[in-house]
LUMLUMLUM-888662 format. One record per residue: residue in one letter; x, y negated, z of N, C-alpha, C in turn. Coordinates in steps of 0.05 Angstrom, whole numbers, plus 5000, padded with zeros to 4 digits. Each point is the difference from the previous one (the first is absolute). Example, Ala and Ser with C-alpha at 12.3 -4.5 7.8 and 13.67 -1.06 7.14 Angstrom:
REM residues 2
A526451145156498249765000501849765000
S499349794986501649765001498549785014
END
This chain:
REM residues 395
X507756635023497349985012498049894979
X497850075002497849884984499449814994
X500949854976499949695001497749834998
X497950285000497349815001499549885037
X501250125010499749895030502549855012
X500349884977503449795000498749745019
X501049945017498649755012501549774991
X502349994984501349704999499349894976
X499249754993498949844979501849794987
X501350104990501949804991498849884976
X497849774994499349804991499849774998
X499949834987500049755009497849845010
X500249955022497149845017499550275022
X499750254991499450135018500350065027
X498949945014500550055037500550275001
X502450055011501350255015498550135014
X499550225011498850115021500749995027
X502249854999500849985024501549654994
X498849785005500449834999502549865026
X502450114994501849875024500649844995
X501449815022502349835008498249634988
X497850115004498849684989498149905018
X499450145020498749925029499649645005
X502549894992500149815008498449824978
X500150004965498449824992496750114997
X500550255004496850035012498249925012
X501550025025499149805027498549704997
X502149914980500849645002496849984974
X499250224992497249984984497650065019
X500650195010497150085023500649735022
X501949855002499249725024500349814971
X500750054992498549744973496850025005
X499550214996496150074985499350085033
X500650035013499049955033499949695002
X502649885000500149685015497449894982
X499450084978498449834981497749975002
X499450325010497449965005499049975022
X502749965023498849775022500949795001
X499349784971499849834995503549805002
X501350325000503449725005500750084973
X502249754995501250014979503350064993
X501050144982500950255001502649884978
X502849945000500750034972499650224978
X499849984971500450264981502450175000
X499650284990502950135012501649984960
X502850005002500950054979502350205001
X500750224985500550245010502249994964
X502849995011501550064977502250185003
X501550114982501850314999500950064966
X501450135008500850064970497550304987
X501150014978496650274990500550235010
X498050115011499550275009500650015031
X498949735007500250005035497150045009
X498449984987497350105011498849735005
X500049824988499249674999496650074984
X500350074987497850084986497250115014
X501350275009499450175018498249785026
X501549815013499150045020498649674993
X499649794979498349914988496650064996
X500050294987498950204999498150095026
X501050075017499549995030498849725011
X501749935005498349695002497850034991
X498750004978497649854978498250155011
X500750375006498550205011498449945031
X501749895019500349955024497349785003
X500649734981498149804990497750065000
X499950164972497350114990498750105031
X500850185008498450205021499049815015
X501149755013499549795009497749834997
X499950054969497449884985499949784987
X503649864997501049864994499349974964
X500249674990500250024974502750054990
X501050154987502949984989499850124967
X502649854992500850054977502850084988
X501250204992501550044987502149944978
X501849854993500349974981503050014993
X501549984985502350024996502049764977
X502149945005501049724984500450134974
X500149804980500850154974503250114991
X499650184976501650155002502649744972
X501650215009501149844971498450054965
X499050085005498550034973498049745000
X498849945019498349795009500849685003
X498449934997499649624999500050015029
X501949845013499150025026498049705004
X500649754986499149834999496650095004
X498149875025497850084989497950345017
X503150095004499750305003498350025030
X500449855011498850085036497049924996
X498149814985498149954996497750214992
X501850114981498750294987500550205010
X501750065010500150295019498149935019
X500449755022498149895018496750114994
X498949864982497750094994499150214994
X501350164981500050325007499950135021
X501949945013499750065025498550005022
X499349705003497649945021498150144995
X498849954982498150184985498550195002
X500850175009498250265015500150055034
X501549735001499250185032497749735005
X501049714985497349825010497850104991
X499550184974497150154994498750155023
X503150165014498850225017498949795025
X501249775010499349875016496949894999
X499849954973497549874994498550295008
X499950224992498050234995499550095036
X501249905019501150075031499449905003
X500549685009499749735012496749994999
X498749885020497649774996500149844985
X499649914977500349804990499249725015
X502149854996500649755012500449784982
X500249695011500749874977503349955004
X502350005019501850095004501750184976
X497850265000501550304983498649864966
X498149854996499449824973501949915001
X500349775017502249834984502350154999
X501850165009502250214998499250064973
X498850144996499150134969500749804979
X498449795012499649834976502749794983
X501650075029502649855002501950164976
X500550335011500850194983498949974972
X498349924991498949964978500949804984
X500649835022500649724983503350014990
X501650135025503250114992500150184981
X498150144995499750314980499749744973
X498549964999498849774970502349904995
X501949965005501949845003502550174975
X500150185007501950204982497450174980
X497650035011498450114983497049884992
X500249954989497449864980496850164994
X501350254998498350124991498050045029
X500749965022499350265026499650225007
X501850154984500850304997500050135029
X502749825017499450055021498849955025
X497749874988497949955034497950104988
X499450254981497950114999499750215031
X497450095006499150045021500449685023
X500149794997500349785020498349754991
X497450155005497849804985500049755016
X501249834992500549655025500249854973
X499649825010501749764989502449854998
X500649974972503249825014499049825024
X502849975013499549795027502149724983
X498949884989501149804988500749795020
X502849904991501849945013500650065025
X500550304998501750245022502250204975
X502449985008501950074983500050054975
X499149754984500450024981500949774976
X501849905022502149884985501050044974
X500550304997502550034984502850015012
X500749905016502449995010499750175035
X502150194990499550315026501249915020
X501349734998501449955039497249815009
X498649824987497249975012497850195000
X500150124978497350145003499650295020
X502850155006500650185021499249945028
X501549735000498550015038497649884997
X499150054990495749834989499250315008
X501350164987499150334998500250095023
X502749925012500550215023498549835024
X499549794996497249825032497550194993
X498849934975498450195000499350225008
X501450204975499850305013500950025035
X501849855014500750025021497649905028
X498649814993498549965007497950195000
X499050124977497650124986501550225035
X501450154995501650275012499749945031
X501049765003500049885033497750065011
X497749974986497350015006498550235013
X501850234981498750225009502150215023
X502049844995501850095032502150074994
X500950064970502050144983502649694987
X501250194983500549764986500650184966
X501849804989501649994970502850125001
X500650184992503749954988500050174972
X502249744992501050134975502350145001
X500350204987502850135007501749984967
X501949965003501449984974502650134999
X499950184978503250174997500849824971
X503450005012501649874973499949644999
X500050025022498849635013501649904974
X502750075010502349824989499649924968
X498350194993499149944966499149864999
X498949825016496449854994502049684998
X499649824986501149814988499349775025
X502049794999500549835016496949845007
X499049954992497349924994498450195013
X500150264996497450075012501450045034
X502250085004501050025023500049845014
X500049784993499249765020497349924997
X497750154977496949975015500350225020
X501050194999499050225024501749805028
X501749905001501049875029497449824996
X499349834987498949745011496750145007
X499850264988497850135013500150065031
X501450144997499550115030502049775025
X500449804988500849765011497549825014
X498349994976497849845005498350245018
X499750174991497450225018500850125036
X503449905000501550015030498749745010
X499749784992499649755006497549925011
X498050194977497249855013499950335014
X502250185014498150275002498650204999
X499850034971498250204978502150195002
X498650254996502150254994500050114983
X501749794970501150124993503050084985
X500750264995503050085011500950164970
X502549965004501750114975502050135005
X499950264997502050175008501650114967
X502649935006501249924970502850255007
X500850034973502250244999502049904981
X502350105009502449954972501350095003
X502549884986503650035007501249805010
X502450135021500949825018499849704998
X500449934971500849714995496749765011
X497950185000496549885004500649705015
X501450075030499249795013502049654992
X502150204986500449764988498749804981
X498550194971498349884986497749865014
X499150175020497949825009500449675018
X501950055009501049795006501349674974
X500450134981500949914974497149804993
X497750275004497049934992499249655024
X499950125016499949875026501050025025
X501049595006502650105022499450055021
X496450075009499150075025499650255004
X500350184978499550315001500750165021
X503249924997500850175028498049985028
X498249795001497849965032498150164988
X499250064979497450074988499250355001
X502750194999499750264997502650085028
X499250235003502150285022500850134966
X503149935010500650204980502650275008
X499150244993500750215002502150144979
X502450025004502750194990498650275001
X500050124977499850325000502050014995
X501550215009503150104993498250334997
X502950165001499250325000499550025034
X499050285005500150135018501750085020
X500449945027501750045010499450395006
X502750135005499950294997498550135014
X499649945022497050085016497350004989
X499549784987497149914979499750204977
X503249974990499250214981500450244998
X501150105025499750285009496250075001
X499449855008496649905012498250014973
X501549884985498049964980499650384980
X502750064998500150284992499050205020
X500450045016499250265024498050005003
X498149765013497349985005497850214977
X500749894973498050094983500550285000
X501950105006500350284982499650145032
X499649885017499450155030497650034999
X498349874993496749954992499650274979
X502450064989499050174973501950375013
X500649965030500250245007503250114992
X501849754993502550034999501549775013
X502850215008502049765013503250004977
X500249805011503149944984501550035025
X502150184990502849985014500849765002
X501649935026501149734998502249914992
X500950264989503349904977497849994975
X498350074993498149984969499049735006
X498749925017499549755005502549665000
X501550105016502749865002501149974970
X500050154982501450004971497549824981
X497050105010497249844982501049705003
X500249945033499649685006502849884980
X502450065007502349904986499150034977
X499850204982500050004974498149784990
X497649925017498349844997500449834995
X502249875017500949725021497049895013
X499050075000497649965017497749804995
X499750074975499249744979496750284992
X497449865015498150074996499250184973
X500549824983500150194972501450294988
X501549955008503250194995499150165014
X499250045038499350155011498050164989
X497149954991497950134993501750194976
X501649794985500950224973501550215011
X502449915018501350305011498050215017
X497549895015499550255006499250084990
X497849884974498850164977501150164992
X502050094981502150074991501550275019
X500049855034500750235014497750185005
X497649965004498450205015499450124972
X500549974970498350184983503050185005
X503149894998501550215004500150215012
X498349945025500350135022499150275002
X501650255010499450254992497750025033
X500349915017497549945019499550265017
X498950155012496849814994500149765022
X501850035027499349905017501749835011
X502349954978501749795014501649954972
X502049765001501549904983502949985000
X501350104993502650035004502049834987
X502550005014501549874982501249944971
X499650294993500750114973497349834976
X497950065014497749964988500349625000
X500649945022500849694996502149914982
X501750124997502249914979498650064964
X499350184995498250034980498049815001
X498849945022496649824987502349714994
X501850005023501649604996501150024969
X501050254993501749934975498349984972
X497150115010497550084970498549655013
X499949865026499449804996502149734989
X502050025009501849814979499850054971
X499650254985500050034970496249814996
X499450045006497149925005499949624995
X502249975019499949705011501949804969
X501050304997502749804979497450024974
X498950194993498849994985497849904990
X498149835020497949855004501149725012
X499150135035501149655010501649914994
X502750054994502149804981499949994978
X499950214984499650004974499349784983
X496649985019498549884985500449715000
X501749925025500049724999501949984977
X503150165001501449904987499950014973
X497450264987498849954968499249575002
X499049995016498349684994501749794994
X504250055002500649844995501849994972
X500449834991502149964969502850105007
X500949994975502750085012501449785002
X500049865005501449765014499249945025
X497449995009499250125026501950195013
X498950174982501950285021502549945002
X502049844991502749944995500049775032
X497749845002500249835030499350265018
X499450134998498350175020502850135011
X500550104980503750095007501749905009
X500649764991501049855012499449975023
X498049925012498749965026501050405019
X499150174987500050275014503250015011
X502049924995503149975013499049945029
X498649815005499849855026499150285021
X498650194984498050285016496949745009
X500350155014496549885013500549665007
X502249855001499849714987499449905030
X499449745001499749864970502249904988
X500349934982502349964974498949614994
X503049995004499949524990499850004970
X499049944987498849914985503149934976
X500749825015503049954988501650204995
X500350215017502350214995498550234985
X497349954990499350184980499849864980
X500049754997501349814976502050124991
X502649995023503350054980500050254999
X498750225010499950314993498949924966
X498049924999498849984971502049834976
X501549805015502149934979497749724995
X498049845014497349864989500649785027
X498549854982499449695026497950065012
X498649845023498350105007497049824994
X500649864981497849874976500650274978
X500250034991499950174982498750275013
X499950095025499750175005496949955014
X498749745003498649935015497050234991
X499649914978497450164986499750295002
X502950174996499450245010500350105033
X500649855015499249995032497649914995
X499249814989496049875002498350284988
X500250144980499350154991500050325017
X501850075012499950205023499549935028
X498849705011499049985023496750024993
X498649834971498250164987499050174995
X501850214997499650285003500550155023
X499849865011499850145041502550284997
X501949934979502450165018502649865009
X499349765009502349825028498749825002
X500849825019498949835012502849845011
X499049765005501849865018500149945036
X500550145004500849915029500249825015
X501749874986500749695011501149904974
X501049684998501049864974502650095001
X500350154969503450114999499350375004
X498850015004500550324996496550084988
X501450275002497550174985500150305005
X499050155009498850335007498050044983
X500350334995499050204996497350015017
X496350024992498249985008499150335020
X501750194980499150255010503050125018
X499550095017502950175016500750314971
X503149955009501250244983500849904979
X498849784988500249974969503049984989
X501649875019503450054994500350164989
X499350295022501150275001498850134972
X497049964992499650064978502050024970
X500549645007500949934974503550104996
X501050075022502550044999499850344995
X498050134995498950204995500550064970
X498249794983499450024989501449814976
X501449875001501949734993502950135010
X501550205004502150005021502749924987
END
């Protein structure tokens, strides 16, 4: 079939055209940004999964939902391993805020409320930047002594009364949304709790809708031991077979084709029902597809087998180029377990190593967001399949 009228998007961040099986943290955002703006107060949602569950995706959504709302929000994401995390939430922060408080200012009545908000941002922006690179277009004044400490667990909730207040005013509110929480260093993770700690307290709305890998609610908790009261937090797993029957059929019904339901039945499995994987197998299936008006099974076994060469050769690939070969030697080690998680110890005596000796290259691949820890004593694989890859490719 014509693959210019391919409906599946297998990118990263990209919303599906058929957004299934997530109804529920949807929801828990439209009565967030409803309760708020009739004045109740709401915990922040935190939404974790392993990669390619659509965490991103529906972050993404959120911010969209916001905006239309008229909401201030900001975008931003934790740093990568290449990055200082020390430091890191301050400057993305301000970047961030950044254009939608301009757009607010260019909207809004000006008030002294949406001033001092401005002026506040200004004083947190000065803070990492000197120059005021970024509060051009935000002709204010610093608001001297309003966040600008220097230090981001005081000067954040200075920011978020403000802007929250400034937002309260006009009926709306604030959220920040953050992908890759788990990056953002102990320090700033506990200014974002003692933010939206303090802004639950006096009633301001504003909200942080945060993303990761499974291990989040533990760090945040690590950050601060009141976190768990502070956010709703949400398990993305994959798709149950119905969803992702849903997520495939819908679009290509819109586009004047049906899938057989043994072509369908073989997409979801081959999938395992993992948002990502899905978009790639149908991609893959509908350009197979001899068509015009339906999808067959044959045509499904072709698009699943041209999307696993796809998957080995990018999405795994690429993680497993990022590690050393001594890396890859834990990673193997670890791949015996299959999808894990794997103790820590018994990939010690696989390696023939103590598990001080081995400590730095486990620190060094939780850094590089391919495992994580679970709980104390073990450790998984960040992305699904990755076993299966490496026993692929390592056999």
């Amino acid at each position: 079939m014509d693959p210019v009228d391919n409906p599946y998007q297998p990118s990263a961040g990209v919303r599906p055209r058929e957004l299934a099986g997530r109804g529920r943290e949807l929801s828990a955002m439209d009565v967030l940004i409803g309760r708020s703006e009739r004045g109740f107060v709401s915990q922040s949602l935190i939404l974790t999964g392993l990669r390619g569950v659509g965490k991103t995706v529906l972050l993404n959504e959120f911010a969209r939902r916001a905006r239309e709302r008229g909401w201030i929000v900001a975008q931003i994401e934790g740093p990568s391993d290449f990055e200082h995390a020390d430091g890191a939430l301050r400057a993305k922060l301000a970047r961030g805020l950044h254009s939608s408080l301009r757009e607010a200012l260019g909207r809004w009545k000006k008030s002294d409320l949406l001033t001092r908000a401005a002026g506040a941002l200004k004083s947190f922006s000065l803070s990492v930047d000197p120059t005021g690179t970024w509060t051009i277009g935000i002709d204010v004044a610093v608001a001297t002594g309003r966040a600008d400490t220097g230090q981001v667990e005081l000067d954040l909730p200075e920011l978020a009364i403000d802007l929250g207040t400034a937002a309260l005013s006009r009926g709306v509110g604030v959220l920040v949304c953050v992908d890759e929480m788990q990056q953002l260093s102990r320090t700033d993770l506990a200014a974002v709790c003692s933010a939206c700690h303090e802004a639950g307290q006096r009633e301001v709305p504003f909200y942080v809708a945060g993303a990761g890998l499974p291990n989040l609610p533990g760090v945040l908790a690590d950050a601060k031991s009141y976190a768990e009261r502070l956010f709703e937090y949400s398990r993305l797993g994959p798709l149950l077979p119905i969803e992702a029957a849903q997520a495939l059929r819908v679009p290509a019904e819109a586009q004047g084709v049906q899938w057989r339901r043994n072509a369908l039945d073989l997409a979801v499995a081959e999938s395992g029902g993992y948002p990502f994987f899905l978009q790639t197998v149908g991609r893959h299936t509908w350009d197979a597809a001899v068509g015009p008006t339906y999808i067959s099974l044959d045509d499904a076994r072709v698009g699943a087998a041209l999307a696993a060469q796809q998957l080995d050769r990018g999405f795994f690939q690429s993680r497993w180029d990022r590690a050393t070969p001594y890396q890859r030697r834990y990673l193997t080690a670890m791949a015996v377990d299959g999808e894990g998680p794997s103790s820590t110890s018994t990939v010690a005596h696989r390696l023939d190593r103590t598990l001080g000796a081995l400590g730095p290259v486990r620190a060094e691949l939780i850094a590089r967001g391919l495992i994580y820890s679970p709980e104390h004593g073990q450790i998984a694989f960040t992305v699904p399949g990755m076993a299966g890859f490496i026993e692929r490719v390592e056999p």
